[in-house]
DSSP file (Angstrom, degrees, kcal/mol; ACC not computed):
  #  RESIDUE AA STRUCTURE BP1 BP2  ACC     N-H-->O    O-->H-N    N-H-->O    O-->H-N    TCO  KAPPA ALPHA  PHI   PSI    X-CA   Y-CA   Z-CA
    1    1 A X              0   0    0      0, 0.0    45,-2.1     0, 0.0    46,-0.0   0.000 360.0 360.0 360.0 108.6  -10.2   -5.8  -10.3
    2    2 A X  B     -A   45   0A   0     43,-0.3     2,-0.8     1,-0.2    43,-0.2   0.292 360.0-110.5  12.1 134.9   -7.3   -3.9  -12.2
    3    3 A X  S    S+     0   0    0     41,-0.5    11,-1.1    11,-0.4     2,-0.3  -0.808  80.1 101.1 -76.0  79.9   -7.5   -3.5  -16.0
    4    4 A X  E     +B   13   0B   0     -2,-0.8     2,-0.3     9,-0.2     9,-0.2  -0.979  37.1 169.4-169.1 155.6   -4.5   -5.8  -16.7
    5    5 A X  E     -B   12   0B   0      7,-0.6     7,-3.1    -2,-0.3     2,-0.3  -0.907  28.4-124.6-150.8-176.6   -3.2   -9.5  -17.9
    6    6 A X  E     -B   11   0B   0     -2,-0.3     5,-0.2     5,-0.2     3,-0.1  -0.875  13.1-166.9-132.3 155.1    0.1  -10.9  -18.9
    7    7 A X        -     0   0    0      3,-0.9    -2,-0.0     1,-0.8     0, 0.0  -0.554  64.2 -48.2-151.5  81.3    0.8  -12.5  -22.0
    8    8 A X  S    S-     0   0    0      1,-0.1     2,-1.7    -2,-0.1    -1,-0.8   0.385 126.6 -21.5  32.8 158.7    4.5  -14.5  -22.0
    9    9 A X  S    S+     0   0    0     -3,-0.1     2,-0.2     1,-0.1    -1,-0.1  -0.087 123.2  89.6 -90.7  66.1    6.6  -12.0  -20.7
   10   10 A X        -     0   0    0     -2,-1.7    -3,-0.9    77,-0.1     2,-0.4  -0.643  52.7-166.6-150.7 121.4    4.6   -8.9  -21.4
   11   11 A X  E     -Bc   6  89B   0     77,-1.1    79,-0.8    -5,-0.2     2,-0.2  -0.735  11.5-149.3 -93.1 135.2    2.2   -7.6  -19.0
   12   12 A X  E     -Bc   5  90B   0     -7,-3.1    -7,-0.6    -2,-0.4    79,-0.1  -0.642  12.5-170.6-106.7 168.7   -0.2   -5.0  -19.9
   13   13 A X  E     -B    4   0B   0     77,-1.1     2,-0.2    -2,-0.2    -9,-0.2  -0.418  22.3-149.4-173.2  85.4   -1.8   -2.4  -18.2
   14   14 A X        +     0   0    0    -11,-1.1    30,-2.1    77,-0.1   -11,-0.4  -0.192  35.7 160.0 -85.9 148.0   -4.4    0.3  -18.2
   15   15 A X  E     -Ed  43  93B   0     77,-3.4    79,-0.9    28,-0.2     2,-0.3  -0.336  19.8-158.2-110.7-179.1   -3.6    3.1  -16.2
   16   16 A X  E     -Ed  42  94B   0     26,-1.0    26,-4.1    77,-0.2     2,-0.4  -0.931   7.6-155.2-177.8 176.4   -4.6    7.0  -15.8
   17   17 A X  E     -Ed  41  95B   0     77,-1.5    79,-2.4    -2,-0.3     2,-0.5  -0.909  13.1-134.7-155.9 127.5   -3.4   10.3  -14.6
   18   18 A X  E     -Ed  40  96B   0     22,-3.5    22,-1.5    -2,-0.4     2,-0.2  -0.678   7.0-170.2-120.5 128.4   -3.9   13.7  -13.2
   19   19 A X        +     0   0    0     77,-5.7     2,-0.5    -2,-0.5    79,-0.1  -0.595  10.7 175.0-105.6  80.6   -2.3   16.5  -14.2
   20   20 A X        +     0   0    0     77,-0.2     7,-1.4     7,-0.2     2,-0.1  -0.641   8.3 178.0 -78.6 113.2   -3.1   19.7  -11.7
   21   21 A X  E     +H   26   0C   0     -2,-0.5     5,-0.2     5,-0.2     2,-0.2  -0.391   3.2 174.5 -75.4 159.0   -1.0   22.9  -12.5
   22   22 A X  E >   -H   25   0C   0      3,-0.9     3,-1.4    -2,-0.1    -2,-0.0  -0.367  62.7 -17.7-170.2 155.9   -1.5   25.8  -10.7
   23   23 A X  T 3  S-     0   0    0      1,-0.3     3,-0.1    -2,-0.2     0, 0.0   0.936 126.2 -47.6  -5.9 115.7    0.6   29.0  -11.1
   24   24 A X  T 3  S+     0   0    0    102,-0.1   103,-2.3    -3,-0.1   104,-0.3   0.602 115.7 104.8  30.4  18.0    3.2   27.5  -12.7
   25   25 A X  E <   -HI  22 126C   0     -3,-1.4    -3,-0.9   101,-0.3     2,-0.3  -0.729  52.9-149.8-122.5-177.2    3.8   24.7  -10.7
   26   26 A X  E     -HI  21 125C   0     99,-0.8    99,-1.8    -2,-0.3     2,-0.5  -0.959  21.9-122.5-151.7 115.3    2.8   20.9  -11.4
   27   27 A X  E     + I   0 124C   0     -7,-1.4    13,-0.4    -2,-0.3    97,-0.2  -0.718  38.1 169.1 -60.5 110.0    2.0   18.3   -8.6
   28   28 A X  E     - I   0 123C   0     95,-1.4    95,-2.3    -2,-0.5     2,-0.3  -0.595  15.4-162.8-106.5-165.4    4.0   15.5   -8.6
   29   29 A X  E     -JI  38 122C   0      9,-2.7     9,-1.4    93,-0.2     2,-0.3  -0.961   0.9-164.5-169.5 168.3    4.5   12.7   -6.1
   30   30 A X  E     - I   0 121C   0     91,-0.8    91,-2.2    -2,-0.3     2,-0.4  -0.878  34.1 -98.6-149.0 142.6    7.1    9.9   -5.5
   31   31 A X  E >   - I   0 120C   0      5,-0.5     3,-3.2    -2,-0.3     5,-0.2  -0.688  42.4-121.2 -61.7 121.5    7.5    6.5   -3.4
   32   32 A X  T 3  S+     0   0    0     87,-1.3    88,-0.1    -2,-0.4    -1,-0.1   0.739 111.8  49.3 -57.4 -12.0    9.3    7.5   -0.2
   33   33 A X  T 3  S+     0   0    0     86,-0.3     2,-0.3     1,-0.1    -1,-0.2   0.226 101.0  76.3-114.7  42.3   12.0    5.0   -1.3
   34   34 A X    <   -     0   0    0     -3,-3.2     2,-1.3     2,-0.1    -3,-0.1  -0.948  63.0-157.2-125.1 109.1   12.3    6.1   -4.4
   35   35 A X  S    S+     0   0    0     -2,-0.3    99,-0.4    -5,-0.1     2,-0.4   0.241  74.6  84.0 -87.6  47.4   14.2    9.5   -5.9
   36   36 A X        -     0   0    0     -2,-1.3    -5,-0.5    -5,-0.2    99,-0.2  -0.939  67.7-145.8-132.1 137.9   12.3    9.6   -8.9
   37   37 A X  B     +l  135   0D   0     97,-2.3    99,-1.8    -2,-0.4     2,-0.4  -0.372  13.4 178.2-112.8-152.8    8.6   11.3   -9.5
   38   38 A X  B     -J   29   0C   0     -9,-1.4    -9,-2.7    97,-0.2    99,-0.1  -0.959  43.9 -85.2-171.4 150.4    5.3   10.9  -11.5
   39   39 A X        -     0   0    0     -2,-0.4     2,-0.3    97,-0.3   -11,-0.1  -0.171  57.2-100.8 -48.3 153.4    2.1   12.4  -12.0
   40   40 A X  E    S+E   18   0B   0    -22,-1.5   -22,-3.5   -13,-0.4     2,-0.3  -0.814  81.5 109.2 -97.1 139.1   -0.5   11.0   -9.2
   41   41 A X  E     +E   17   0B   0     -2,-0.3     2,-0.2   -24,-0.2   -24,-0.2  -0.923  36.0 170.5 172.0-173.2   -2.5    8.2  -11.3
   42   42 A X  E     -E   16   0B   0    -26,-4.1   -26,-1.0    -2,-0.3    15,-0.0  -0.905  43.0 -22.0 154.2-176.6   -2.5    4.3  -11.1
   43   43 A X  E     -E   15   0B   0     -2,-0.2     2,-0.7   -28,-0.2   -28,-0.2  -0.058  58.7-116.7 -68.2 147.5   -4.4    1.4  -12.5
   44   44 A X        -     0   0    0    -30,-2.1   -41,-0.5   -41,-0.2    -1,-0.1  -0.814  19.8-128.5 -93.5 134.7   -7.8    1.4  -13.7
   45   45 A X  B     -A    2   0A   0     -2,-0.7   -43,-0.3   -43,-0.2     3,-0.3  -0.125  13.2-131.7 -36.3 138.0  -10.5   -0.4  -12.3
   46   46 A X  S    S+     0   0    0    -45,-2.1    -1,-0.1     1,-0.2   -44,-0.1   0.548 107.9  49.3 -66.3  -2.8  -12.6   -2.7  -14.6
   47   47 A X  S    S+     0   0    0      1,-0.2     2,-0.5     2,-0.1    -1,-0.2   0.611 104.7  77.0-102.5 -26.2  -15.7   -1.3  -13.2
   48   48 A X  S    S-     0   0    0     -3,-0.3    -1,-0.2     1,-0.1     5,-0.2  -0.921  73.0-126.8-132.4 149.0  -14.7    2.0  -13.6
   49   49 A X     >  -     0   0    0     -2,-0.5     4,-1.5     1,-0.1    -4,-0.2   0.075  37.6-119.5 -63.3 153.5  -14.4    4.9  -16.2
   50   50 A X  H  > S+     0   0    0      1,-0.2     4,-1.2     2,-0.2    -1,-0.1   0.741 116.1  51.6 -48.4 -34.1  -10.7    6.6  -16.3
   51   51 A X  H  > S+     0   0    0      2,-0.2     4,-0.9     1,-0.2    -1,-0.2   0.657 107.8  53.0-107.3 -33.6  -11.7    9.6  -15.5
   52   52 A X  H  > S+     0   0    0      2,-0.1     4,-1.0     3,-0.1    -2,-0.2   0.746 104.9  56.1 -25.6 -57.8  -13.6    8.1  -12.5
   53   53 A X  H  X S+     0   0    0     -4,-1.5     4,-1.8     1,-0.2    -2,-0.2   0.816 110.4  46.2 -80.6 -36.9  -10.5    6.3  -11.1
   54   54 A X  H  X S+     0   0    0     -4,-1.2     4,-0.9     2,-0.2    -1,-0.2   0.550 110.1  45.1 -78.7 -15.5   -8.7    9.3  -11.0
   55   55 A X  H  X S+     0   0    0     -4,-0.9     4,-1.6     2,-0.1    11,-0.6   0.845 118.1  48.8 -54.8 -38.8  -11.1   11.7   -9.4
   56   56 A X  H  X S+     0   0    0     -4,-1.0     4,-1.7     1,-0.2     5,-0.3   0.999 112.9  50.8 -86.7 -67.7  -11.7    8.8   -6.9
   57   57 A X  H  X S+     0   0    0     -4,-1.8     4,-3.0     2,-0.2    -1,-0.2   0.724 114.6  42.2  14.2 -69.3   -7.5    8.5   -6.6
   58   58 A X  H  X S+     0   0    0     -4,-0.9     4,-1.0     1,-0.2     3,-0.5   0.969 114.2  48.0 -94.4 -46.1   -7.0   12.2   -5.9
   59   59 A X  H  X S+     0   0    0     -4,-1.6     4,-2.6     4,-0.3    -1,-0.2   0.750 119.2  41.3 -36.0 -49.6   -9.8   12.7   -3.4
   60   60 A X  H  < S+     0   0    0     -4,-1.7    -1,-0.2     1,-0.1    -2,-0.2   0.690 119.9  39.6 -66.4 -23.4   -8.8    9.6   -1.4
   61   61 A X  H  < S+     0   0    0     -4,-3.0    55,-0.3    -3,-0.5    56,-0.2   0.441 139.9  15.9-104.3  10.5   -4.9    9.9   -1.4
   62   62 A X  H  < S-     0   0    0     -4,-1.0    -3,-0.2    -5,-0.2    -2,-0.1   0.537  93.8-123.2-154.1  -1.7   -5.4   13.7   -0.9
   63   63 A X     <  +     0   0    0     -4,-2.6     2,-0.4    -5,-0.2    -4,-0.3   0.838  67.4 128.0  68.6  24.1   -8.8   14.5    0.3
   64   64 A X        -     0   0    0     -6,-0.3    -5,-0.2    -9,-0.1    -1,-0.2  -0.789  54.8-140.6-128.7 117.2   -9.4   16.8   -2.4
   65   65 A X        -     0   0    0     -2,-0.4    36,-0.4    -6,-0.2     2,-0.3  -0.171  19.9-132.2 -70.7 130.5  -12.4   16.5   -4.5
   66   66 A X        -     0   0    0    -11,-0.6    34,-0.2     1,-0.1    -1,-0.1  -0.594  13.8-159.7 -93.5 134.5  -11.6   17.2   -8.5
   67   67 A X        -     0   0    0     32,-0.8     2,-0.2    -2,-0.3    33,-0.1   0.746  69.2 -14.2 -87.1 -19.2  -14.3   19.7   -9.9
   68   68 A X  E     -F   99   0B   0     31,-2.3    31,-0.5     2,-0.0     2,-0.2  -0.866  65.0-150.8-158.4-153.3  -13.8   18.9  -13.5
   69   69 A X  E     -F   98   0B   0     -2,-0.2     2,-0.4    29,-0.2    29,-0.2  -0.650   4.3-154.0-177.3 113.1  -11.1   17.0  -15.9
   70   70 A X  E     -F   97   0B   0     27,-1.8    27,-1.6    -2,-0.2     2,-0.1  -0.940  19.0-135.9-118.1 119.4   -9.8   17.1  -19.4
   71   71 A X  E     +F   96   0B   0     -2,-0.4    25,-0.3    25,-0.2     3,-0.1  -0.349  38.9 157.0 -75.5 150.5   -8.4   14.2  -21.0
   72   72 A X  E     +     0   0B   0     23,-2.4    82,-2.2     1,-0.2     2,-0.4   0.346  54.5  45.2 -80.2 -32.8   -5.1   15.5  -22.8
   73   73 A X  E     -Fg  95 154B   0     22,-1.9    22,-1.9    80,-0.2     2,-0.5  -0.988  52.0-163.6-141.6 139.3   -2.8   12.7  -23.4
   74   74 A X  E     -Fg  94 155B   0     80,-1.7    82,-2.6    -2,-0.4     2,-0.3  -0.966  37.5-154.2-116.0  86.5   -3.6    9.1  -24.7
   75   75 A X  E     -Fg  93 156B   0     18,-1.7    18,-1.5    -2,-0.5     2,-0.8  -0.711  27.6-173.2-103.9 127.0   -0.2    7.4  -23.5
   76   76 A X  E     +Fg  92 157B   0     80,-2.5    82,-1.8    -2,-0.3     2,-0.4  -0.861  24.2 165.2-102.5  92.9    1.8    4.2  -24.9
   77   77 A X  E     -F   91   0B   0     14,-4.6    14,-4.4    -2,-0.8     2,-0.3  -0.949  12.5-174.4-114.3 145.9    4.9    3.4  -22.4
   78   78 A X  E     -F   90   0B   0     -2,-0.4     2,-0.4    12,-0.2    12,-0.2  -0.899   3.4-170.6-146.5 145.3    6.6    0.6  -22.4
   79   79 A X  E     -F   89   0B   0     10,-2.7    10,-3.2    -2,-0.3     2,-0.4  -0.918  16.3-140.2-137.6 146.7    9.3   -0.6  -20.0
   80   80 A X  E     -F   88   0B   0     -2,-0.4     2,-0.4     8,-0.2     8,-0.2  -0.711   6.9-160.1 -97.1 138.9   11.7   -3.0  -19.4
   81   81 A X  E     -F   87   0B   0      6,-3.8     6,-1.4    -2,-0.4     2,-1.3  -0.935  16.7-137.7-119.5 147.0   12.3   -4.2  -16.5
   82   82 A X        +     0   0    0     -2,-0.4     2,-0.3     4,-0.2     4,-0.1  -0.707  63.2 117.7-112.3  79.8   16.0   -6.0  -16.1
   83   83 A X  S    S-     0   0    0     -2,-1.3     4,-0.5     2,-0.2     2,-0.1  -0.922  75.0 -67.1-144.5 159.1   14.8   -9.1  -14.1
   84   84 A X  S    S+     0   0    0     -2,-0.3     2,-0.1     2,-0.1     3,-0.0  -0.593 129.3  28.9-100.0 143.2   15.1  -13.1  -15.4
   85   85 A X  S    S-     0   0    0     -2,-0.1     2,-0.4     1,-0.1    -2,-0.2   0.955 110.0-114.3 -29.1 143.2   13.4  -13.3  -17.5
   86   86 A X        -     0   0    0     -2,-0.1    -4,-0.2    -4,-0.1     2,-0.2  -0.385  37.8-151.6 -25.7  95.8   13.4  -10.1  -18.9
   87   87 A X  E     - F   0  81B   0     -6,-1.4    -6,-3.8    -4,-0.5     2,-0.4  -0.484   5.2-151.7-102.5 169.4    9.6   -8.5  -18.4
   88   88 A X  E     - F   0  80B   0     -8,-0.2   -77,-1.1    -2,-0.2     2,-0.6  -0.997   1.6-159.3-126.3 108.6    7.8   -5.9  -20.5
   89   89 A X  E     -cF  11  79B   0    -10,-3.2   -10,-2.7    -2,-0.4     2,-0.6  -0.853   5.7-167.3-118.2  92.6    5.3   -3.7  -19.0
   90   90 A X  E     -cF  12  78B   0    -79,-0.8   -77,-1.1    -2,-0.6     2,-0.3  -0.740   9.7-176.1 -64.4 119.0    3.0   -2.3  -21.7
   91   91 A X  E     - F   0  77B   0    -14,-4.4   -14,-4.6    -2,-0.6     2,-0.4  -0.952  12.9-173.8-118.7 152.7    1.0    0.6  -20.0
   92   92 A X  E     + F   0  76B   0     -2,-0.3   -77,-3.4   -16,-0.2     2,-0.6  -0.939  27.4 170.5-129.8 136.9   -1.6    2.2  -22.3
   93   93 A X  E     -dF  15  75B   0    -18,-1.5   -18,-1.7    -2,-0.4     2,-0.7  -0.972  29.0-148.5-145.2 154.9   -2.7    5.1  -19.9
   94   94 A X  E     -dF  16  74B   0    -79,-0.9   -77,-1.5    -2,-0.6     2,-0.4  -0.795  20.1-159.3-115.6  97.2   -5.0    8.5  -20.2
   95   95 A X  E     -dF  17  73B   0    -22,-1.9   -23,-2.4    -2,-0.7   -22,-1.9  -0.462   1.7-149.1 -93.7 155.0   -4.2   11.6  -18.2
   96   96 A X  E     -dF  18  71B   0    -79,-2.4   -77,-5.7    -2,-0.4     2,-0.6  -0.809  16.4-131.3-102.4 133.6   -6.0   14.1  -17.3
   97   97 A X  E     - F   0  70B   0    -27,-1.6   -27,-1.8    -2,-0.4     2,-0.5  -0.910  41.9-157.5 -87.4 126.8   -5.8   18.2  -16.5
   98   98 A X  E     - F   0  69B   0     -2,-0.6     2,-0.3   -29,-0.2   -77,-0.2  -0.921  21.6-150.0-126.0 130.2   -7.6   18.3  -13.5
   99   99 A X  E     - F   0  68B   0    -31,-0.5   -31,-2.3    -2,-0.5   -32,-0.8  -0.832  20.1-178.5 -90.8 126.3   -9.6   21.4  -11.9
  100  100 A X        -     0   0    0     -2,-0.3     2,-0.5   -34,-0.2   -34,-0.1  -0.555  52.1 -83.3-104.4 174.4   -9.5   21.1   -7.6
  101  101 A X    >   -     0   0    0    -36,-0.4     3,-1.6    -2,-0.2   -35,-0.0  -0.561  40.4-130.0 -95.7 136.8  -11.4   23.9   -6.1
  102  102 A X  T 3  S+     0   0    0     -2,-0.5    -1,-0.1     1,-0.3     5,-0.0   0.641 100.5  62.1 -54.4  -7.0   -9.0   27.0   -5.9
  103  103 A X  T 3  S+     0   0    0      4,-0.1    -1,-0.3     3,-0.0     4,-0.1   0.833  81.6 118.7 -94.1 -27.7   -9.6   27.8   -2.4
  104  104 A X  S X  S-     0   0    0     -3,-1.6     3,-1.1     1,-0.1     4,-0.1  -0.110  70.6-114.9 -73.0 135.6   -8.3   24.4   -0.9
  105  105 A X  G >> S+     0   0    0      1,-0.3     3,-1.2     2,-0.2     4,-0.8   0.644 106.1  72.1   2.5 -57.1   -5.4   23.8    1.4
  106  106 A X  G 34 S+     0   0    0      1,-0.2    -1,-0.3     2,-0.2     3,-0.2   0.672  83.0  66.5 -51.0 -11.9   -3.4   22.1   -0.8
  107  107 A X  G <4 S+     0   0    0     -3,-1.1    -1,-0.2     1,-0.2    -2,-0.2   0.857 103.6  55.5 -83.5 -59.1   -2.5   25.3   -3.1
  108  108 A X  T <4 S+     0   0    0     -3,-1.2    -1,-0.2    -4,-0.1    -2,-0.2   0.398  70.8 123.7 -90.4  -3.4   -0.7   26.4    0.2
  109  109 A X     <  +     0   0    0     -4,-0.8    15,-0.1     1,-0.2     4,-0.1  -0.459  33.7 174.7 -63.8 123.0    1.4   23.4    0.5
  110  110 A X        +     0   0    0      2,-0.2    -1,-0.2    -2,-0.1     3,-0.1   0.771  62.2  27.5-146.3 -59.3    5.3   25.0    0.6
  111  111 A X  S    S-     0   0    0      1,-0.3    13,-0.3    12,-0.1     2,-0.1  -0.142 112.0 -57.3-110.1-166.7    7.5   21.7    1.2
  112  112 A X        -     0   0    0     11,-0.2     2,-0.4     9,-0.1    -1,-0.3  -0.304  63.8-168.0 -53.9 154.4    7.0   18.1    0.4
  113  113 A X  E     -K  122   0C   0      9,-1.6     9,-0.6    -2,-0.1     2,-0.3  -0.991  13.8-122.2-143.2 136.9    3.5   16.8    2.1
  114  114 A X  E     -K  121   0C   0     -2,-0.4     7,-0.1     7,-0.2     2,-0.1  -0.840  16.9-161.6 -91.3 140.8    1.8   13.3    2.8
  115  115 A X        -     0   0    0      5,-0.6   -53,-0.2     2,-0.3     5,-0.1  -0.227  49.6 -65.5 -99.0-156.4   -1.3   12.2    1.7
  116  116 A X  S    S+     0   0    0    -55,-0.3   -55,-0.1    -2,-0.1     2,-0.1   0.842 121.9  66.7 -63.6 -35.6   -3.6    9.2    3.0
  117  117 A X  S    S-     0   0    0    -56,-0.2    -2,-0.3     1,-0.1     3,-0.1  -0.655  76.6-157.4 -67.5 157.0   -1.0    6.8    1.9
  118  118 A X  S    S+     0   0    0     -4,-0.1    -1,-0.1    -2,-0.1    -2,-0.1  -0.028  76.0  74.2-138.9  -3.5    1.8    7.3    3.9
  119  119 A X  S    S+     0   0    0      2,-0.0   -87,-1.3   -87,-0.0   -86,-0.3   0.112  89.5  55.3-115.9  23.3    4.1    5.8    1.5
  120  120 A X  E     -I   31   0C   0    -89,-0.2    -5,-0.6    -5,-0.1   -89,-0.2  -0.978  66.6-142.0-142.3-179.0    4.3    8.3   -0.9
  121  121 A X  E     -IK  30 114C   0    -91,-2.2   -91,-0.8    -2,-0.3     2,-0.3  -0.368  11.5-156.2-107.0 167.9    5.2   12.4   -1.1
  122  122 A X  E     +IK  29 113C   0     -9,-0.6    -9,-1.6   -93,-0.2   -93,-0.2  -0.896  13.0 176.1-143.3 162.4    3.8   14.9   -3.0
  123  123 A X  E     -I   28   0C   0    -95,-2.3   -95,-1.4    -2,-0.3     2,-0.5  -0.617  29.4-127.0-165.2 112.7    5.1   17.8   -3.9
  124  124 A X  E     -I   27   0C   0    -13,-0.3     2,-0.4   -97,-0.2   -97,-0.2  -0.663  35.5-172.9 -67.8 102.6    4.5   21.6   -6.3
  125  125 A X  E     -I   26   0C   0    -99,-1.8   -99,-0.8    -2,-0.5     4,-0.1  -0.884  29.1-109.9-102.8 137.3    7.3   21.7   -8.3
  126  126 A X  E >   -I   25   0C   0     -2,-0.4     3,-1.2  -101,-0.2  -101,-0.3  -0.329  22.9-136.8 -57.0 126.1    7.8   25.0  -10.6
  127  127 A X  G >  S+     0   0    0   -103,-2.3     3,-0.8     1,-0.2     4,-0.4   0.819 112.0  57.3 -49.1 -40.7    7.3   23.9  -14.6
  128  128 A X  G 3  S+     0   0    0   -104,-0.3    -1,-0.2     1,-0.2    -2,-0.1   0.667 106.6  41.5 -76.6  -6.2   10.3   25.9  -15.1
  129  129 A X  G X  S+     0   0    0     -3,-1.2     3,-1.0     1,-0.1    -1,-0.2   0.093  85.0 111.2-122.0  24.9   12.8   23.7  -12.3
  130  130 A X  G X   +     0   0    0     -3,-0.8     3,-2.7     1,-0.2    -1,-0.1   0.991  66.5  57.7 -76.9 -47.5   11.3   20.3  -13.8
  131  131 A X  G 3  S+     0   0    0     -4,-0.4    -1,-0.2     1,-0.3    -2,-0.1   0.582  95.3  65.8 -55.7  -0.8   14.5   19.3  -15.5
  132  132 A X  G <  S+     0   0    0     -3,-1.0     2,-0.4     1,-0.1    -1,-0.3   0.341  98.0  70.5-104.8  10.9   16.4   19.4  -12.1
  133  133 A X  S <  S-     0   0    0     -3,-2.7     2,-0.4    -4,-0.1    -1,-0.1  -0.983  90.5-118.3-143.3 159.3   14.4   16.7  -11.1
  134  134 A X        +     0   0    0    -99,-0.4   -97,-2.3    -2,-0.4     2,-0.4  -0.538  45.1 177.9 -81.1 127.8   14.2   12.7  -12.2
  135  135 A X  B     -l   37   0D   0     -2,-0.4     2,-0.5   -99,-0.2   -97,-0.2  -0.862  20.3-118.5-118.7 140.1   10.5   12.9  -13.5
  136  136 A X  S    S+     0   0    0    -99,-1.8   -97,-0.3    -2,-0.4     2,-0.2  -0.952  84.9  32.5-134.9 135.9    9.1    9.6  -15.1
  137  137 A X  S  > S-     0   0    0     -2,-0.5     4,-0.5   -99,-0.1     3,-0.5   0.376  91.4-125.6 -79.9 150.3    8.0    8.3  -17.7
  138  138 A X  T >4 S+     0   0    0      1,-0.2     3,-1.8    -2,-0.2     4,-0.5   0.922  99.2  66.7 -50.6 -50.4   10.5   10.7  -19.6
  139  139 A X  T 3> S+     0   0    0      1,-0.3     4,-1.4     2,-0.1    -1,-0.2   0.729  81.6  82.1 -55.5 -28.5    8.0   12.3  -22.0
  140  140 A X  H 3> S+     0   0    0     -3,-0.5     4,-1.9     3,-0.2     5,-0.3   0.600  88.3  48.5 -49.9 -24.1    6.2   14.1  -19.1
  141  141 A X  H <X S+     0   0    0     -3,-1.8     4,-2.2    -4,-0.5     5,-0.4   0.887 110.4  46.8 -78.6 -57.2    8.5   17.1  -18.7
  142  142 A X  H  4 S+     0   0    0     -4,-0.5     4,-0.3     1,-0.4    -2,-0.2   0.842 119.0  41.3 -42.2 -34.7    8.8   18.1  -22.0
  143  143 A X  H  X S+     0   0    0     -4,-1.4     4,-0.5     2,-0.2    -1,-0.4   0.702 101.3  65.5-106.0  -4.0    5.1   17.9  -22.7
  144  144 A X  H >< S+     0   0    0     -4,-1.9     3,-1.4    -3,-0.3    -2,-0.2   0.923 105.8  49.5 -60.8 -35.1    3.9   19.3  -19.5
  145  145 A X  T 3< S+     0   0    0     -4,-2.2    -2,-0.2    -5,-0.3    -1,-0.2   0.858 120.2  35.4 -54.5 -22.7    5.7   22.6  -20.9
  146  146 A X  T 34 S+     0   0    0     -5,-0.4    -1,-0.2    -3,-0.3    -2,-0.2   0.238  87.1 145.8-118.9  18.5    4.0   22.3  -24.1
  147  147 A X    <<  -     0   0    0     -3,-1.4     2,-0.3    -4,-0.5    -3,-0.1   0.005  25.0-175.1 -63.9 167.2    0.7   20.9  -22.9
  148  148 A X        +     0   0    0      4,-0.2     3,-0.4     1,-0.1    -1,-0.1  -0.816  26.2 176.6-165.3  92.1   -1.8   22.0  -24.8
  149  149 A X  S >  S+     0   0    0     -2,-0.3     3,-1.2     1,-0.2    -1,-0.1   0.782  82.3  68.4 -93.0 -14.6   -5.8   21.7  -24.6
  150  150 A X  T 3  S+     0   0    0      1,-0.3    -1,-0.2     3,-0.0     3,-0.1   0.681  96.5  59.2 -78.8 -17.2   -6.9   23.7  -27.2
  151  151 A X  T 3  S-     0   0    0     -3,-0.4    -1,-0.3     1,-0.3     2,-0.2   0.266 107.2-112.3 -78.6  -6.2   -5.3   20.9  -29.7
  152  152 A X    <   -     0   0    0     -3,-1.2     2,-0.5    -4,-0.1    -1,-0.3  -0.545  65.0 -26.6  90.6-165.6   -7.4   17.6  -28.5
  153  153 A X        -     0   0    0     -2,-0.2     2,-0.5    -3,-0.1   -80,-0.2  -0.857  69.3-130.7-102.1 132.0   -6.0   14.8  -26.8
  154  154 A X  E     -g   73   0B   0    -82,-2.2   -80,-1.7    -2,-0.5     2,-0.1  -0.546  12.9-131.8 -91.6  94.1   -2.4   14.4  -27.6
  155  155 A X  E     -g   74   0B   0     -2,-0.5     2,-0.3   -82,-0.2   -80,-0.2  -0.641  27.6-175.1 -56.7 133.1   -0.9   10.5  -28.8
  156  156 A X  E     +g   75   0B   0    -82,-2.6   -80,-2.5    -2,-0.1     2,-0.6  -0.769   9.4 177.4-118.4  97.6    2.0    9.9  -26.9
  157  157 A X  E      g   76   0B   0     -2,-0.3   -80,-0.1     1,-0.2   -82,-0.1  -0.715 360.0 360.0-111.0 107.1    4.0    6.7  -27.7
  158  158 A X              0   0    0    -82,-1.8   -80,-0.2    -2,-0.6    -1,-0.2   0.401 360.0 360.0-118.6 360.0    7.6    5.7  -25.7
């Protein structure tokens, strides 16, 4: 069972999220009928730790097991979504920098790729070519450029 309730039109909702770099580049991924992307992450379980949900996440939708994880950002979004009634999706969310082991396949990965879901893409996009693409929730480009572990975990509230 999902961490989440609604309460008159605002549903809440905890989430988490892995961020994997590697030479310069940043794994995102996208719905294949959707042009916008995100960090790979998604709801947490009630049974299980964040940091859990998102090991167990990246191993299953991509078959690579994450070797370690450090949380960085403590995230407030909330969005409206422009449907009657007007809903509110508070998500309160923790991402993660996440170490995969350096030797695996995925490193080599050149074009957009599928994982075990089949309805979404992945992709290594260059830190430096992140503004030419629609990245979401907004703050993530700006602070993947300025991420920063040596400072603690990072409030982020939009």
């Amino acid at each position: 069972m999902m961490i989440s309730y609604e309460h008159e039109s605002i549903q809440y909702h905890t989430t988490t999220g892995g961020i994997i770099i590697h030479e310069g580049k940043v794994l995102l991924q996208r719905e294949r009928n959707q042009p916008y992307w995100f960090l790979p992450g998604g709801s947490v379980e009630a049974e299980d730790s964040p940091e859990y949900t998102i090991g167990k996440m990246i191993y299953d939708w991509l078959g690579v097991p994450v070797i370690s994880e450090q949380q960085v950002w403590l995230i407030e979004n909330v969005i409206e979504l422009p449907i009657s009634p007007t809903i509110q999706i508070h998500e309160s969310g923790m991402f993660f920098l996440l170490e995969l082991p350096l030797k695996h396949p995925i490193f080599k990965k050149t074009c957009e790729f599928a994982g075990a879901n089949k309805d979404y893409v992945y992709k290594w996009i260059p830190l430096d070519e992140l503004e030419r693409h629609w990245v979401v929730p907004e703050f993530v480009v700006p602070e993947l450029k300025d991420i920063n572990t040596a400072n603690g975990i990072k409030h982020i509230v939009s």
